[in-house]
Structures are given as C-alpha cells and as structure tokens.
N, C-alpha and C positions, 0 to 999 in steps of 0.2 A: 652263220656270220654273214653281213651283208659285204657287199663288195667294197666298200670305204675302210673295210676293215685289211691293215697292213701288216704286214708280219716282215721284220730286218731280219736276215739273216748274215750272220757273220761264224768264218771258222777259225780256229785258231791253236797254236799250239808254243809253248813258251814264247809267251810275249808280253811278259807284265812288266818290262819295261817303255810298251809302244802302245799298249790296252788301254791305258785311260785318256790318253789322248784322243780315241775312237769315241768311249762310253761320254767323256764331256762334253762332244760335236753333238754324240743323240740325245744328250740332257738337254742341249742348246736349241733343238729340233723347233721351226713355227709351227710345223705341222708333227705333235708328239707322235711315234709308230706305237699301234698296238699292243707288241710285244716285239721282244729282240731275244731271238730263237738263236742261242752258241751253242757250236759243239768245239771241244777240244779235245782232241787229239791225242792229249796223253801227256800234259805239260810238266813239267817235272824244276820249272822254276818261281811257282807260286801264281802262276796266271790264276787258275781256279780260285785263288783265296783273296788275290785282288777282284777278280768280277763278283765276287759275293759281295763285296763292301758297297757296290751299288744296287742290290736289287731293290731298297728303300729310293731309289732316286729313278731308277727304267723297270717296268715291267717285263724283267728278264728270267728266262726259259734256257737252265744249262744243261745241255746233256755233255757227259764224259767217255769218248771213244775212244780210247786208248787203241793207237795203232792205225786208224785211219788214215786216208788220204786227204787230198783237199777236194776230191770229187768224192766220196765218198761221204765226207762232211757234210758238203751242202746238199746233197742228197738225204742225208738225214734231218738237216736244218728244213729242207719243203717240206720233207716230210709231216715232222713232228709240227709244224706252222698252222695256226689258227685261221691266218686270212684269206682271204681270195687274191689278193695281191701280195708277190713278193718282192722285195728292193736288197738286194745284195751288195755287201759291202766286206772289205778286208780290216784284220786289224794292222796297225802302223798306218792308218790314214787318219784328216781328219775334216770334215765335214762339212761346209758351210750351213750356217743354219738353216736356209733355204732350199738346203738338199736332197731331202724327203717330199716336201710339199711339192717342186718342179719333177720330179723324177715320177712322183705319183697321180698329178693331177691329169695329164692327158691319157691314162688309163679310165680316169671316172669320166673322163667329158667325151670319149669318141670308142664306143663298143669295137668299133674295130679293128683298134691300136692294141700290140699283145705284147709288143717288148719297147721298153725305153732305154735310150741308151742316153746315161750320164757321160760327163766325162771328166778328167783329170789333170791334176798341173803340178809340176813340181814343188816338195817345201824345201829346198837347202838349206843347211844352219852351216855349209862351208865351203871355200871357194871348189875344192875337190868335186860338192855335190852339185853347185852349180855348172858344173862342166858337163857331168853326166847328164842332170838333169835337162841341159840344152842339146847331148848328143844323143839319148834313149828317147826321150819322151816329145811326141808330138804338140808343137801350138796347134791350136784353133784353126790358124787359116791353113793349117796344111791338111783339114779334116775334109771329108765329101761326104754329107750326110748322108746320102743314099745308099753308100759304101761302106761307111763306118760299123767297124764290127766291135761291140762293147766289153769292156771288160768286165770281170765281177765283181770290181770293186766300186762300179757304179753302175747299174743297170735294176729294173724292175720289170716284170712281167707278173702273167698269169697264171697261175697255178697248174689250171687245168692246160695249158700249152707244156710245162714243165711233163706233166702227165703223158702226155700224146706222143710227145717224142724220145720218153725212154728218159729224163733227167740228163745228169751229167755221165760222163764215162768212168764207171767207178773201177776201169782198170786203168787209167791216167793219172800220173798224179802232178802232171804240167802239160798248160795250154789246154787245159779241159775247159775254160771257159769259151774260145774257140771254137772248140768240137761241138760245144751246147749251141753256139749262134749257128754253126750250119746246121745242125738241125732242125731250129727252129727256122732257117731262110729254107732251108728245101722242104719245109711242111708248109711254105706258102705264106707262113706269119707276116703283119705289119711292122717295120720296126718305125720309130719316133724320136727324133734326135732331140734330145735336150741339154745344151751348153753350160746352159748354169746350173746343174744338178751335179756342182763341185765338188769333187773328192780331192784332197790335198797331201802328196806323199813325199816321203823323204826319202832323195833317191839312194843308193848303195854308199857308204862312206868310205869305200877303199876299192883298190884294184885289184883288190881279192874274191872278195863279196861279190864284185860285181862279174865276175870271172866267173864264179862259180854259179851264179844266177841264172846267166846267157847258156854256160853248160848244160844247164837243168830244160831249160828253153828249148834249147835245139834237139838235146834227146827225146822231148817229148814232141816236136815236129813231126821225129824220126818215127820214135812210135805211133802217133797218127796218121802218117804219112801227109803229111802236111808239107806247103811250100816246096814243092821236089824242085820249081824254076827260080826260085829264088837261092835255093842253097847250090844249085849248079851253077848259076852265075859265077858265084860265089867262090865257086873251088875254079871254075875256068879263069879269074881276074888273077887270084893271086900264084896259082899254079902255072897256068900258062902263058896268060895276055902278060902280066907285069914282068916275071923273070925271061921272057923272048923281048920286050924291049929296053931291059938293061941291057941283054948282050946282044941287038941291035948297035945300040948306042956305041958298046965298046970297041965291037968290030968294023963298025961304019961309020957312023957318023951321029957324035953327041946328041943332034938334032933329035933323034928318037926319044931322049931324055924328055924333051920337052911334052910330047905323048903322052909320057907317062905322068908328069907333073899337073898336064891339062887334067888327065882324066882324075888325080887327085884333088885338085882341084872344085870340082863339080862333085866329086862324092864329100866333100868334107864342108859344101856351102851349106848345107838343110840347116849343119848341127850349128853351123857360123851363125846362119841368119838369126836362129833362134836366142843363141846367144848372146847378142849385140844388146838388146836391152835387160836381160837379165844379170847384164855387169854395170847396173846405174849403180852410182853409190859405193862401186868398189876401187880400193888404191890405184894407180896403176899396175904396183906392181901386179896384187891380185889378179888383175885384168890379162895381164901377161900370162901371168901361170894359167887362169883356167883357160887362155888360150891355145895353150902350150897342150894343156889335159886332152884336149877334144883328138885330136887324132891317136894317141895311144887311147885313148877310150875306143874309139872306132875299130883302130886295128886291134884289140886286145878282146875286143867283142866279137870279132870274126873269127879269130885265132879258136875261140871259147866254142861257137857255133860248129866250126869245122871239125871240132875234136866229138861233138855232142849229138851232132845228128847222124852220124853212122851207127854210134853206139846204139842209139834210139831204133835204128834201122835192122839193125843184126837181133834187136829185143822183136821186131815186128815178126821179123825172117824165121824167129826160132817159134813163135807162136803163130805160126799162118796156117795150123790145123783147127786155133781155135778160132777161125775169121767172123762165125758166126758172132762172136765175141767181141771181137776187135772193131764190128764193124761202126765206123762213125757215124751211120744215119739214124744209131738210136735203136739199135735189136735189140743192146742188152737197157736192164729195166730196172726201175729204181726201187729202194722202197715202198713199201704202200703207205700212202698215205696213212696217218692214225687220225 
C-alpha cells in the first residue's frame, strides 16, 4: 500500500442511533478514505445491522469484539487497517466534508509530521446542550497548538509511530486517547495542528449523562495517573479554600464573601465567554436558562470528577504489582499488525 493510502478508523458500541450521522459525513468525504475499519464492541441495539446497510456506499471493514474496550478497539481497528496512514474518529460525530482531506494532507506533504491533530466543536439541538457545549468544550482561541493534545475523535497519524510506541492502553477504557498522545510526545513525534479537520458533536442532553461521563473521565485520570495538580486543586478549592471563606465571612466580616464570589467569578468566565455567541438566535428566555445551566454544569462536573478520580486511584493502587502493565509510556503492546 502506498502511503496516500488512508484507512478511518472508528469504534463503536450501541449506537445506531448516532451511526449514520458518522457513515453520511464519510459518504460526504472530498477526499474518499480508503477503507473505514469498525470494530464493535458487542452492540446489542442493531448498530451491526445499520453499518451493514452502507457497505455498498463506504468501503467498510467490520470486525465484532464483543466485550472490548475503547482502547482495545482501536487497537484492533490499526491493526486490521490496510494503510499507511490512520485518521481516527468516534461515532455520535459528524464530519465536515473537508475533514479527511485537512487532517491527511500534511502527512503526505512533510515526511516529518507523524500525528495531526483535528479538532472539534459543539452540535446542540438544545438550549441544555448548548450550555454544556459552551462549559465542556473548548473554542479555537482558547487552543495553543504546540500544546494541544488531540482527541480520537479527530486525529491522524502513522501507523508505524502507532507501532513503536505500544498502541493504545488496552487496559484503559477512558482517557486512552491521552495516554496515546503522551507517548507519541515522549517518543519525540511531530505533532501538526489542523483547525479545520472538523468533527461536530452533540454534547450530553441531561445532567445525568453528563455526570456520569466526567465520572468515567476522572476515574480514568485516576487509573493513569494522570492530572494529580489539577484534581488537587480541585479538592483544595472546594474542600478548603471555599468552605474557610464562608465561615470567614460569617464570623468576620461579609467581605470575605466577596472572595469567594471574585474567584467564582473568574472560574465560570471561560465557560461565559464561549457562550456569548453561541446564544445568537435564542429567546431570551433560553438565553437566561442556558445561563443559568453553566454553573451547575461546572459544579456538577467537579462534584463527578471528585467522586471518579479516587476510585480510578485505589484501581491503580490495587494493581501497582502489575506497573510493568500499567505503565503509560507504552510497555504494554498492541496487536500485530495483520
């Protein structure tokens, strides 16, 4: 196979309600991929028998893993992959047509670019998810390319780098995309930022879902040990810092309130700023409410992470005989290639 040759990989596991949304973005494709290499997981709501209905429209490659992981998956998806170049994507996204072609092209034009990192932008279909959407998900200007570490639901790279540094962590089954980019930055890898290599998702529709997502999140920090200064912040803000100055405030003097109001303030501008034009075109009222949404999203995110990364942590603690295992620079080892 010559190096022009792409191979999508996508994983998936009951989602043939969010799946064709995906497969119509890669019909839409200017630059058609090769082949589009899915593994599922074990779907049990008719996913498999929707992605059959297009294999006459994508050159699609399904394999069925009943019980896998999400790193497990795409480690099967490189695997079994035909091309020299992979472009990794999730299903519940959907694609611009120019998303293959941007994400792929500074692979073939400069030999010594190894990972591309796409990137992604909220779809909301409701005032709920544009709240979210504006307190989870980062704009554009708040990115640093240099810095920017990509998700799997838009990124491309090369195979043989996938190879060298062990795949994904196929004992992770959150934040493994992550764990993949550090090892690809501590093996020295080029990365390449590309903006318009658009993935488009719809972010959580309830304060359930999304509760439960950030749980998943943080335990897998916990298990890779991942962010230890960011989740200590985190436990010293609301444990410490916040509840010593309400009872400043009560025992001294109100003033202290204001403290705590400032520093509210400044944490809940990112999600504000981002929000401001993504409420063009909504009522007022709506405007109010997803106003309203953004800090119980923020606090109900934290609430989620605090419960999620210990648990993550005590799973690390009881397998720290197996470190050779655990460790994230890529010991343990993927599939071989077919």
């Amino acid at each position: 196979m010559s190096p022009s040759d792409i191979s999508v990989i996508v994983t998936v596991k009951n989602e043939a309600s969010s799946i064709g949304k995906l497969l119509d973005s890669l019909q839409a494709q200017t630059r058609p991929p090769s082949e589009v290499v899915i593994v599922d997981g074990g779907s049990t709501d008719g996913t498999v028998e929707y992605i059959n209905l297009y294999r006459d429209k994508l050159p699609i490659k399904l394999l069925v893993r009943e019980g896998s992981n999400i790193s497990q998956g795409r480690n099967e998806a490189v695997a079994a992959a035909s091309g020299e170049i992979i472009a990794s994507t999730d299903a519940g996204v959907r694609l611009v047509p120019q998303w293959l072609d941007e994400l792929t092209r500074p692979l073939e034009e400069d030999s010594s670019i190894i990972v591309v990192s796409g990137f992604f932008l909220p779809d909301p279909h409701t005032v709920f998810e544009v709240a979210m959407g504006a307190t989870v998900l980062p704009a554009l200007a708040d990115i640093k390319p240099e810095r920017f570490l990509p998700s799997s639901r838009s990124v491309a790279f090369r195979k043989v780098a996938w190879e060298k540094v062990g795949g994904y962590p196929n004992w992770l089954d959150y934040c493994e995309d992550l764990v993949f980019d550090f090892a690809l930055r501590d093996a020295g890898y080029r990365f390449f930022f590309a903006p318009r290599a658009l993935a488009y998702l719809r972010p959580r529709s309830s304060l359930r879902a999304f509760w439960r997502q950030y749980l998943h999140y943080a335990r897998g920090d916990g298990k890779a040990d991942l962010w230890r200064k960011r989740h200590a912040i985190r436990y010293l803000t609301y444990l410490l810092v916040a509840p010593l100055l309400i009872i400043m405030g009560l025992l001294h003097h109100p003033v202290w309130w204001l403290l705590l109001l400032a520093g509210m303030a400044v944490y809940l501008w990112p999600p504000y700023r981002r929000l401001w034009p993504m409420m063009r075109g909504l009522s007022w009222r709506d405007k109010a409410t997803a106003f309203l949404w953004v800090p119980v999203i923020r606090v109900g995110g934290d609430a989620a992470k605090m419960i999620g990364y210990p648990v993550g942590v005590l799973w690390r603690t009881r397998h720290r005989k197996h470190r050779l295992v655990l460790d994230h620079r890529g010991s343990h080892k993927p599939p071989k290639a077919r």
